[in-house]
C-alpha positions, 0 to 999 in steps of 0.5 A: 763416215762409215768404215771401208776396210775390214779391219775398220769394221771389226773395230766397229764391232769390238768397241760396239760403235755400231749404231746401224745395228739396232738389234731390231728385226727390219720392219721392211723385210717383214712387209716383204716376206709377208707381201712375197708369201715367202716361207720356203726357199733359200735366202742370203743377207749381204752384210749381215752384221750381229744376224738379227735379220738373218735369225728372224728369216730362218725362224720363218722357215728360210734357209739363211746364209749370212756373209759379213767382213768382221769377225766379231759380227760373225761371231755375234751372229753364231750366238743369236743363232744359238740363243734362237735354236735355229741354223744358219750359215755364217760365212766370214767374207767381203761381200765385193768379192765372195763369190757363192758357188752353189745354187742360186738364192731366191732372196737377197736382203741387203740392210744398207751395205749398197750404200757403203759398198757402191763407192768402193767396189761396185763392180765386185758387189754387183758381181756376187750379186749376179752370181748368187741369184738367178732371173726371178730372184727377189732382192731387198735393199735399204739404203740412205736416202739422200732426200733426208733433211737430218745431219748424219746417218748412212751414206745416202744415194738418189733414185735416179743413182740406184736405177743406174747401178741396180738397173742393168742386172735388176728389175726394180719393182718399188722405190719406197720412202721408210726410216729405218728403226734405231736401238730401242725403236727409235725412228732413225734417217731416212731411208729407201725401200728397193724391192727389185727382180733380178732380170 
């Protein structure tokens, strides 16, 4: 069971039980900035964890804002940023409930947070999304796929459940079939690939 309060994903993090984060970039966001010819521009990872992801979209020239509940995945980040010599904003906050205030992003990257978060808070992840994109607003989501034969593994959702909570604000583009990549480049569960528009 993955964690559900704050305090549960810190824990994760300080006794590095975090098998979701590989320290590997996602080959998924690497397909999608190559096929969106995305270079410039400002981008947002929900749930960025220790910030590989983040990292990589700001040594590609995006300007990156990196929101995560736990503090030591904050604090994780600030030093891969550091190590990188690349900025990014790192902002301690629950995704359910910050709300940006400034301009709007033109990429979200989300790397399995929907999946944890749907069933606690949809409505305040939905909302933040709302309010920190705009309409054309390109979004990646990877989540458990609940198609996957193994044991285990991420909270899994069907097609059918992500056009009905993602719909009504995005247009989904692809629904794709991946695994996600776990520590040392192991072929991890079965995964969707949501690329999506926000309408």
């Amino acid at each position: 069971m993955p964690p559900k309060t704050p305090d549960e994903w810190n824990t994760r993090y300080e006794d590095e039980t975090t098998p979701w984060d590989s320290g590997l970039v996602s080959p998924e966001l690497v397909r999608a900035l190559d096929d969106w010819e995305l270079a410039t521009g400002r981008a947002l990872e929900l749930g960025c964890g220790s910030g590989t992801n983040s990292v990589f979209m700001a040594e590609r020239g995006l300007r990156v804002t990196g929101v995560d509940v736990a503090p030591v995945a904050i604090e994780q980040a600030r030093e891969k940023a550091a190590t990188a010599g690349v900025d990014v904003d790192w902002l301690l906050d629950d995704v359910c409930h910050w709300r940006s205030g400034g301009e709007p992003f033109d990429l979200v990257f989300d790397r399995g947070c929907f999946h944890c978060v749907r069933s606690i808070d949809l409505y305040g992840y939905l909302t933040t999304l709302r309010t920190a994109t705009r309409p054309g607003t390109r979004l990646l989501f990877l989540t458990g796929n609940l198609d996957r034969p193994e044991q285990g593994g991420p909270p899994a959702v069907d097609v059918e459940t992500i056009g009905r909570e993602l719909g009504p604000l995005c247009e989904i583009e692809e629904v794709r079939r991946f695994h996600f990549t776990d520590a040392g480049g192991v072929q991890g569960p079965l995964g969707w690939s949501i690329r999506a528009r926000r309408r």
